[in-house]
C-alpha positions as CSV (number, residue, x, y, z in Angstrom):
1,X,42.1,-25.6,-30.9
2,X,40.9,-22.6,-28.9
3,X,37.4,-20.9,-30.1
4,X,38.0,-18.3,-32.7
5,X,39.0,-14.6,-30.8
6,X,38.4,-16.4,-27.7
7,X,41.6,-15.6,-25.9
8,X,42.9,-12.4,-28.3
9,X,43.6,-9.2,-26.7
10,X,42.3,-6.0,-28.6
11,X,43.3,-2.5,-28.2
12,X,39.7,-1.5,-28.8
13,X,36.5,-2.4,-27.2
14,X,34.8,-1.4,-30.5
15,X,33.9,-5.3,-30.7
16,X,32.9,-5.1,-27.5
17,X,30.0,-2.4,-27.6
18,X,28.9,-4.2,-31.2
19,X,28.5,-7.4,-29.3
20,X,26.3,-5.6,-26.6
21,X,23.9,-4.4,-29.7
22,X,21.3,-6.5,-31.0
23,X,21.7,-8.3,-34.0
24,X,20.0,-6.2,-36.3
25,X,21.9,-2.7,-34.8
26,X,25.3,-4.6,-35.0
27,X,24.3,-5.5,-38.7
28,X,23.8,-2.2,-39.3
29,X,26.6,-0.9,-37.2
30,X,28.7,-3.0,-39.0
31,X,27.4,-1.4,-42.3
32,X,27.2,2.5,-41.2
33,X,30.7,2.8,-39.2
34,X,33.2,2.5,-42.1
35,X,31.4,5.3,-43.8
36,X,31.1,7.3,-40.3
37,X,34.4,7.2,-40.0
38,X,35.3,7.4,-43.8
39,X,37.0,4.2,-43.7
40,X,36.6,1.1,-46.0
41,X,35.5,-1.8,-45.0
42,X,38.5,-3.8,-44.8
43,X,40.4,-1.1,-42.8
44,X,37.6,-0.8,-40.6
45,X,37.6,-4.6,-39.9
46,X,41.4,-4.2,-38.9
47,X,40.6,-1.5,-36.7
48,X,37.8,-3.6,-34.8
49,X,40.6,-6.6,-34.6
50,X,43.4,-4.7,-33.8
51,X,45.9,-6.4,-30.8
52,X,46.9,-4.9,-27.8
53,X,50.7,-5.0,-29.0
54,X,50.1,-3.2,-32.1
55,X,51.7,-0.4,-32.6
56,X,48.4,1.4,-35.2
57,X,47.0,4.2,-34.1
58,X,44.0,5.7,-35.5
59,X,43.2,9.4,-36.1
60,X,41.8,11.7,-32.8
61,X,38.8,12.4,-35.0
62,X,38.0,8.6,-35.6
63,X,38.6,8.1,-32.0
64,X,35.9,10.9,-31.3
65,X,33.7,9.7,-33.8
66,X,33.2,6.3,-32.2
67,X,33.0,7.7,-29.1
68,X,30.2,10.0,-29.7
69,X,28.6,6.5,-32.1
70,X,28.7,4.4,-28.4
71,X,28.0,7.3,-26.2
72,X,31.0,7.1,-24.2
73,X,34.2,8.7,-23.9
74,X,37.2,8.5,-26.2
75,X,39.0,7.1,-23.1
76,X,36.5,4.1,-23.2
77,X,37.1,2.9,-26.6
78,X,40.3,1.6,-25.6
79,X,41.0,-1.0,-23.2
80,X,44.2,0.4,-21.7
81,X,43.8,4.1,-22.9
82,X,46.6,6.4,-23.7
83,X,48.3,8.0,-20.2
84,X,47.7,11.3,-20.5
85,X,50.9,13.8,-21.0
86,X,51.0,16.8,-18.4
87,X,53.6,19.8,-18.6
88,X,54.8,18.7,-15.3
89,X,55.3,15.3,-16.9
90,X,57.5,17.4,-19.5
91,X,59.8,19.1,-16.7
92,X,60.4,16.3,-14.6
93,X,61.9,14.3,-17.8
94,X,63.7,18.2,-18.6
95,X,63.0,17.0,-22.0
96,X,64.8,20.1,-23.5
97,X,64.0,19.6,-26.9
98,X,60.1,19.6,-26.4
99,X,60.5,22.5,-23.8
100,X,61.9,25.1,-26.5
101,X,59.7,23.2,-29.2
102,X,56.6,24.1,-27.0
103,X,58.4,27.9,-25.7
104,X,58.6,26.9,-22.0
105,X,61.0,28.0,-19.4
106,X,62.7,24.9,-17.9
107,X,63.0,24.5,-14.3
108,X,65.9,25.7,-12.5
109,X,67.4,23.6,-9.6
């Protein structure tokens, strides 16, 4: 049987930076960032353990908040972060509804 967690791939490092506390700061890290982030402590516990594959996103502004908890950069509280989404991203794909949703001009060939 493989150690608990051992091989499990998580969309967020939030585990990670715990880990990297001591044990009294990841005690009380533990205890203060389901409040922080106005989350109970069960849905917190999902969002620490959440898989790579999972489809769950949270909230921007609990994103931020962990970020600015770990010092770091929203980017850095995922393992694979999101790609980022340009307007040029938009016109090569000529997605036509999102270019009249967002009142751009599409791109004439």
């Amino acid at each position: 049987m493989l150690p608990n967690n051992e091989y499990t791939i998580y969309k967020f490092r939030i585990k990670q930076f715990i880990d990297e506390m001591t044990k009294r700061d990841a005690d009380r890290a533990f205890k203060l960032l389901p409040s922080l982030l106005c989350m109970h402590e069960k849905s917190f516990s999902r969002l620490v353990n959440t898989k790579a594959d999972s489809t769950y996103e949270p909230s921007a502004d609990k994103i931020l908040k962990l970020a600015s908890f770990f010092n770091c950069t929203p980017y850095e509280i995922y393992y694979n972060p999101p790609q980022k989404v340009t307007i040029k991203d938009i016109y090569i794909h000529q997605n036509k509804e999102l270019i009249k949703d967002l009142s751009l001009k599409p791109i004439q060939s």
